[in-house]
N, C-alpha and C positions, 0 to 999 in steps of 0.2 A: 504493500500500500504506500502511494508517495506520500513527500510532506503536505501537499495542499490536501490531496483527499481527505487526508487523515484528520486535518482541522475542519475541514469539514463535516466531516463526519464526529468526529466531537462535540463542534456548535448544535448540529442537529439534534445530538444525542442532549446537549443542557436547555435545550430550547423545548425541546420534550418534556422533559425530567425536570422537575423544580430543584431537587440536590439528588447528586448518587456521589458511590463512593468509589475510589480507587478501583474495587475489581471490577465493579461494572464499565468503566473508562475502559481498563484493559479490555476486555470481552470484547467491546461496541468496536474496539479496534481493532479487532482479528483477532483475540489474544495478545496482545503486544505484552513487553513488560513494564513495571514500574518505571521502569529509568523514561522511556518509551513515552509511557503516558505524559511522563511528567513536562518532557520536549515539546510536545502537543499543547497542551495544558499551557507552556508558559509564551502562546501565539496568539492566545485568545484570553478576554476580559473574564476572570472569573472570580471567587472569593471561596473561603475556607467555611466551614462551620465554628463558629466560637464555644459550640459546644461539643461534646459527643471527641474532645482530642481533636479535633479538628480533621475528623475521618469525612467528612462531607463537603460534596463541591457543588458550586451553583454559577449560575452566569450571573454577571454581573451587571444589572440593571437596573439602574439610578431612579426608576421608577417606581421600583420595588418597597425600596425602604418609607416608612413611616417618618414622620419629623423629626426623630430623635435618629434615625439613619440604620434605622434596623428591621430586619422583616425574619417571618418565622414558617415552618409548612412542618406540620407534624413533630412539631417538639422538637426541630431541628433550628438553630437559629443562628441569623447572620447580621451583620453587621458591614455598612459602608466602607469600615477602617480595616476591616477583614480580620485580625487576631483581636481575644480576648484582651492581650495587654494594650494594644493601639487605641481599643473602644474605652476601658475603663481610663485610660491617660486622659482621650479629649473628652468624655464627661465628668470629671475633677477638674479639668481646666475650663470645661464651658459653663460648670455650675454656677447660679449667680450668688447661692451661700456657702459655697464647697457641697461636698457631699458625705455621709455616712457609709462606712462598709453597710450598712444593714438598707439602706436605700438606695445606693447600687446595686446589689444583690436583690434587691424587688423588683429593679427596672432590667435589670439583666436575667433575672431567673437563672442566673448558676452563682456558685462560691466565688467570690472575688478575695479573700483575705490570702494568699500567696502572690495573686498578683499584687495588690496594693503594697507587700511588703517588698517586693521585688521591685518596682514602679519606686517605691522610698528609698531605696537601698542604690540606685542607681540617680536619685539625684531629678528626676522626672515630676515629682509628684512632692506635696511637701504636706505636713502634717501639724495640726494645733491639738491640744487635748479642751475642749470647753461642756463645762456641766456635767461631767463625765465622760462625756464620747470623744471620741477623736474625728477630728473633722478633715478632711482629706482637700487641700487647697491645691492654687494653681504655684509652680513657683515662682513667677514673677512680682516683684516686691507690691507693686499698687494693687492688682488684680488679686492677688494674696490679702490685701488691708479689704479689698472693698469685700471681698467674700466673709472676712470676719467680722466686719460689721454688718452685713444684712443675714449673716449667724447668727449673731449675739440679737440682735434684732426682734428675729424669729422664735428665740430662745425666749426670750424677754414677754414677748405676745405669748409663748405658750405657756406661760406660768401663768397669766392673768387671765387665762382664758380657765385655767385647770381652776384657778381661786376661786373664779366664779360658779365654775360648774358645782364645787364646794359649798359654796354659799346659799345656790340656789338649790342644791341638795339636802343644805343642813334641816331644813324645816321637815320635809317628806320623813328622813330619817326618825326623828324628833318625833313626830303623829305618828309612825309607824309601828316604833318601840312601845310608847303609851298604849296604843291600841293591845298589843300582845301581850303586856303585862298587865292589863285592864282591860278584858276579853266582855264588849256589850256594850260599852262607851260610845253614847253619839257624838257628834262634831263639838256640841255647846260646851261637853264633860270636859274633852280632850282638849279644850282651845283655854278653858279654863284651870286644868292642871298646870298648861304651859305658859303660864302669866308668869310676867317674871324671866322666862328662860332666856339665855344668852346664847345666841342671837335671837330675838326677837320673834315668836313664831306668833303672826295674825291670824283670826277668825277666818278668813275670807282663802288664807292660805291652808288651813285646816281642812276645809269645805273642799278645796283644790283636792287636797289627796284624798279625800271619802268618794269623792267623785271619781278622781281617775280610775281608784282602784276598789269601787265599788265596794267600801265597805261597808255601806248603811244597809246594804242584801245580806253580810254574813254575820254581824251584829251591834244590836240598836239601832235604835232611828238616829239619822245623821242630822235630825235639828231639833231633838229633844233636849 
């Protein structure tokens, strides 16, 4: 088989085939071997699998990928930049607050913590520890500041978001307990044991949780 056929017959074969792997290459080729294929293979536009070892080939089609520059067919999945280490590099340097191992790893759906230590270990990738996590930045000096600051940011919003969710929990919790250790209690009982409590639990918020969770059906009237 010559060289053009043989690319030809390749493009046909990825243009078919969303990803196949090495020994189907060979086969579609006549049998050829690795070395073989791989000649082939480096004539035409293709990318690796970032996952599965990178046993999977696909054509490469700028149309494919999604906005984040990756596309997937049967739990095989690919990436724009082609190797696992090239994707997880430009999404810690495109991130606009860095990123987390654990948020990479969501967006990529495989283990990223070898690469990321490999990516640090080499100077590529650079690293803060904030709130506990470690946050994975770009390493150029400005683009590094601004990602710590829309971090700490973020950090910053999530705590007052957590506060609140606190806050407006603490009452439910509050009428909740009452109600189980005072098993018959309507709204008026329960609103008036909690006179006095810190934070503050009102009548009208009492009523809120008999309602939601229908306790005036499992016992007492909830406006006696």
């Amino acid at each position: 088989m010559t060289g053009m056929r043989s690319v030809r017959q390749l493009w046909q074969l990825l243009e078919l085939k969303p990803a196949v792997d090495l020994p189907a290459i060979c086969t579609a080729l006549g049998g050829v071997s690795h070395m073989t294929a791989f000649r082939n293979l480096r004539q035409v536009a293709y990318r690796r699998s970032y996952n599965h070892k990178g046993r999977y080939y696909s054509r490469h089609d700028p149309s494919r990928y999604d906005r984040f520059g990756w596309w997937s067919w049967q739990g095989i999945h690919f990436s724009v930049d082609g190797s696992l280490k090239n994707t997880v590099r430009r999404m810690v340097h495109e991130a606009q607050a860095g990123a987390t191992q654990r948020e990479l790893q969501e967006r990529l759906r495989v283990r990223v913590h070898n690469t990321l230590l490999d990516l640090l270990r080499k100077g590529q990738i650079d690293r803060e520890r904030l709130a506990k996590l470690y946050i994975y930045l770009n390493t150029d000096v400005q683009v590094r500041a601004t990602q710590l600051e829309r971090r700490q940011a973020l950090l910053v919003r999530s705590a007052e978001e957590r506060q609140d969710r606190e806050v407006r929990d603490a009452p439910v919790i509050q009428v909740l307990l009452t109600v189980i250790r005072h098993p018959g209690l309507g709204a008026a009982e329960v609103s008036r044991r909690l006179r006095g409590h810190a934070p503050p639990v009102t009548r009208t918020q009492v009523e809120a949780v008999f309602t939601r969770h229908a306790l005036g059906e499992r016992g007492g009237s909830s406006t006696r």
